[in-house]
C-alpha positions as CSV (number, residue, x, y, z in Angstrom):
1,X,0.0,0.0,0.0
2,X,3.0,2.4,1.0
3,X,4.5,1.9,-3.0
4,X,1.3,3.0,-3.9
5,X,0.4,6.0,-2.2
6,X,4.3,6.8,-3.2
7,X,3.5,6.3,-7.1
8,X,0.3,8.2,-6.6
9,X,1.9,11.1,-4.5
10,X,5.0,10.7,-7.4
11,X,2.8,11.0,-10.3
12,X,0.0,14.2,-9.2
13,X,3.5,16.1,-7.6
14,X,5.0,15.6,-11.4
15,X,2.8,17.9,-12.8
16,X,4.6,21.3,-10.5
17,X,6.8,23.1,-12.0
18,X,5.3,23.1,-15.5
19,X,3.4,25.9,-15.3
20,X,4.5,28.9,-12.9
21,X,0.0,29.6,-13.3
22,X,-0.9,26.1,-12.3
23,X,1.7,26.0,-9.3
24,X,0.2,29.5,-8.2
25,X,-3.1,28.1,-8.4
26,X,-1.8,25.1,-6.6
27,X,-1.1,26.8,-4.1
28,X,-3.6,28.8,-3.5
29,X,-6.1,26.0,-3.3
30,X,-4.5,23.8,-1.4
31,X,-3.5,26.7,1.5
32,X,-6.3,29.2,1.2
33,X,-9.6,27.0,0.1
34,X,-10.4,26.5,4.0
35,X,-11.3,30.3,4.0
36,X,-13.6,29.8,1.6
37,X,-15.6,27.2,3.8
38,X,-15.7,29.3,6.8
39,X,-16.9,32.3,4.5
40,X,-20.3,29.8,3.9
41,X,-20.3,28.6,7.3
42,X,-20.6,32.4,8.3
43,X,-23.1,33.5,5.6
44,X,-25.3,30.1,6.4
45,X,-25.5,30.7,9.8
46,X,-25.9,35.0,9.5
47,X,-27.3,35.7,6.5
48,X,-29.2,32.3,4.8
49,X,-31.2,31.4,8.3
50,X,-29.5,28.1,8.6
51,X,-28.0,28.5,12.0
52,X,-28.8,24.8,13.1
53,X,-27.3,23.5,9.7
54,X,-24.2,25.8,10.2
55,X,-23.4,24.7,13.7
56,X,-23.6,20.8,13.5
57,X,-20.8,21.2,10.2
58,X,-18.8,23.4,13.1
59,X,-19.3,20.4,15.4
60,X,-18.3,18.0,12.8
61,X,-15.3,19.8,12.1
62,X,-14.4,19.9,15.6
63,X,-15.3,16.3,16.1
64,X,-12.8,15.4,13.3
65,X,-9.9,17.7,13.8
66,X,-9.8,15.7,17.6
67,X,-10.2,12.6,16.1
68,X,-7.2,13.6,13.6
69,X,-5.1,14.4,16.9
70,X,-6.4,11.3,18.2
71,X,-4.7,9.0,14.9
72,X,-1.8,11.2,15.5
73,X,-1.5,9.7,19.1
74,X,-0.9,6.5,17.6
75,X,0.0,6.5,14.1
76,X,2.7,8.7,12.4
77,X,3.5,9.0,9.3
78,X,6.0,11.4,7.4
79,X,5.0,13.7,4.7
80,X,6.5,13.5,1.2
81,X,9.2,16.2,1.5
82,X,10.7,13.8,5.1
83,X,10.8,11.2,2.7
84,X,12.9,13.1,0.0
85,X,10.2,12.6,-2.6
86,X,9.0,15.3,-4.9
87,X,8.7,18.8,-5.1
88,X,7.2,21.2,-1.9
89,X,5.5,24.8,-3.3
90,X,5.1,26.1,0.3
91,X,6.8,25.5,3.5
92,X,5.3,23.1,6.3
93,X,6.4,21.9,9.7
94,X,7.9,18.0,9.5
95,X,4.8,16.8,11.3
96,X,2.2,13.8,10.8
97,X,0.6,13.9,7.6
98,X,-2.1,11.7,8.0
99,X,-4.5,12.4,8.2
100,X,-4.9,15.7,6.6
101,X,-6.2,18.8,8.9
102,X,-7.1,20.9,5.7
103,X,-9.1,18.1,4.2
104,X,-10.8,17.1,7.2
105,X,-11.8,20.4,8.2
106,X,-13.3,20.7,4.6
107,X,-15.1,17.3,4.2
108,X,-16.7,17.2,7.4
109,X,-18.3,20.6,6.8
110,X,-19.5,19.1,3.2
111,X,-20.4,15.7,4.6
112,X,-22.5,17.3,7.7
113,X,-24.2,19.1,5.0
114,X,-25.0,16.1,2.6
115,X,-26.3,14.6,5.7
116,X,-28.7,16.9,6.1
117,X,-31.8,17.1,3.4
118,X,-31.7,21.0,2.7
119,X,-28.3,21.3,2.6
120,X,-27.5,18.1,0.2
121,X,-26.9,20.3,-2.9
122,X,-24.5,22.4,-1.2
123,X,-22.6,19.3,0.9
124,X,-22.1,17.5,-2.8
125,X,-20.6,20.3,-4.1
126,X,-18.3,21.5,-1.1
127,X,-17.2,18.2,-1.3
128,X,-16.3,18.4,-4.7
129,X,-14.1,21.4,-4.1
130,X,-12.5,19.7,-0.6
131,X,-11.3,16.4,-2.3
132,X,-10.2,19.5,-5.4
133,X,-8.3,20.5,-2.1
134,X,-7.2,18.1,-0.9
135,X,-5.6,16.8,-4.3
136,X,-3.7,19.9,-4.1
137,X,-2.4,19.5,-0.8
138,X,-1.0,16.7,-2.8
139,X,0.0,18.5,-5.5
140,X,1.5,21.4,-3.7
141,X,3.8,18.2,-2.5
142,X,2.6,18.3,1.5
143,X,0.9,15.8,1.2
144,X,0.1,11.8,0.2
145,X,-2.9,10.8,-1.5
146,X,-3.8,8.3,1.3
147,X,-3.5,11.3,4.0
148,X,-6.6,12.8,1.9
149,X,-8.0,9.1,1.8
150,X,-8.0,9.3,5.6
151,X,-9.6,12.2,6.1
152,X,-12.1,12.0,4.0
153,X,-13.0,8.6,6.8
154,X,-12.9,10.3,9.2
155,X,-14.7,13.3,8.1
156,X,-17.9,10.8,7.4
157,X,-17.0,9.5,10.8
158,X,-17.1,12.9,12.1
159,X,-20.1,14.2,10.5
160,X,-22.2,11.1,11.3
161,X,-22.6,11.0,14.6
162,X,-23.3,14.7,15.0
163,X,-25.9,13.8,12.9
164,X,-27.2,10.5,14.3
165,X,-26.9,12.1,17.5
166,X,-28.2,16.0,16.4
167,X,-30.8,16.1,19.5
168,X,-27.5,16.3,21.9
169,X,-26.4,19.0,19.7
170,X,-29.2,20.6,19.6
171,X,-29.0,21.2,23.3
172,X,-25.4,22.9,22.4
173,X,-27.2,25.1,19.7
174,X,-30.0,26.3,22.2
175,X,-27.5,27.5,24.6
176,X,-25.7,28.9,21.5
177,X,-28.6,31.0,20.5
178,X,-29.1,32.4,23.8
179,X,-25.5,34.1,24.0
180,X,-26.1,34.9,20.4
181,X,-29.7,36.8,21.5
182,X,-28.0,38.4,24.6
183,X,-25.4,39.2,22.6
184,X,-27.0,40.8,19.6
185,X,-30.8,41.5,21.0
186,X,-30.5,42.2,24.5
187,X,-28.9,45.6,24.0
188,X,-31.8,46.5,22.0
């Protein structure tokens, strides 16, 4: 399995420095797409009245960020550039790679949302753009394929039982919105 996820990494890490355009966008989607997510996390839960949907994804990406820390406990594994392979666009720290933080913090936000029925549309296609990410986390050379593999288990990990058990949640979300209501509507 290792060989594999080296001739994978090998392979989708070739295609840098062809194009100084495609290594920009590279880079720029595999270090800034995150942003992007918490951008719709914020409008969903502000502007689009989905402040229940919004906070289980938060949950879900808390849930697998911990249980990312958790695998790191136990299981280490080098990233390509402490193996000598390929070619790194941006700096990183010689930490555990798998599995990946960027990916899981994506996927769990889209799978929470697939999980849900009026949020579907949007989960399929923010997970569209995480495993987009999290290819070029891979490409961008920080990254194995089988890193993005694993997050993308334990994001549907993650996500699932917020959503199996959403009624504790939603005790978390009532306290939630009263801060938010003292916060916002108490001065009124």
């Amino acid at each position: 399995m290792e060989a594999l996820n080296h001739s994978l990494f090998v392979f989708i890490n070739s295609f840098t420095g062809q194009s100084f355009a495609l290594d920009k966008l590279g880079i720029i989607v595999g270090e800034y797409l995150p942003y992007l997510f918490i951008a719709i996390e914020v409008w969903l839960y502000f502007f689009k009245r989905f402040k229940k949907e919004a906070l289980y994804a938060f949950y879900a990406v808390l849930l697998g960020l911990l249980l990312n820390q958790i695998i790191g406990l136990f299981y280490f594994h080098p990233r390509p550039f402490m193996d000598g392979l390929g070619h790194t666009l941006v700096h990183h720290a010689s930490e555990n790679s798998f599995p990946s933080d960027h990916t899981t913090f994506m996927a769990s936000i889209a799978f929470a949302f697939i999980f849900i029925r009026n949020t579907r549309t949007l989960g399929a296609f923010l997970l569209l753009l995480a495993i987009i990410g999290g290819m070029a986390r891979v490409f961008i050379g920080v990254h194995y394929p089988f890193d993005i593999l694993g997050s993308l288990i334990t994001s549907i990990v993650s996500a699932s039982f917020v959503i199996l058990f959403k009624n504790y949640f939603d005790k978390i979300n009532n306290l939630v919105f009263k801060v938010e209501h003292i916060i916002f509507k108490g001065k009124e």
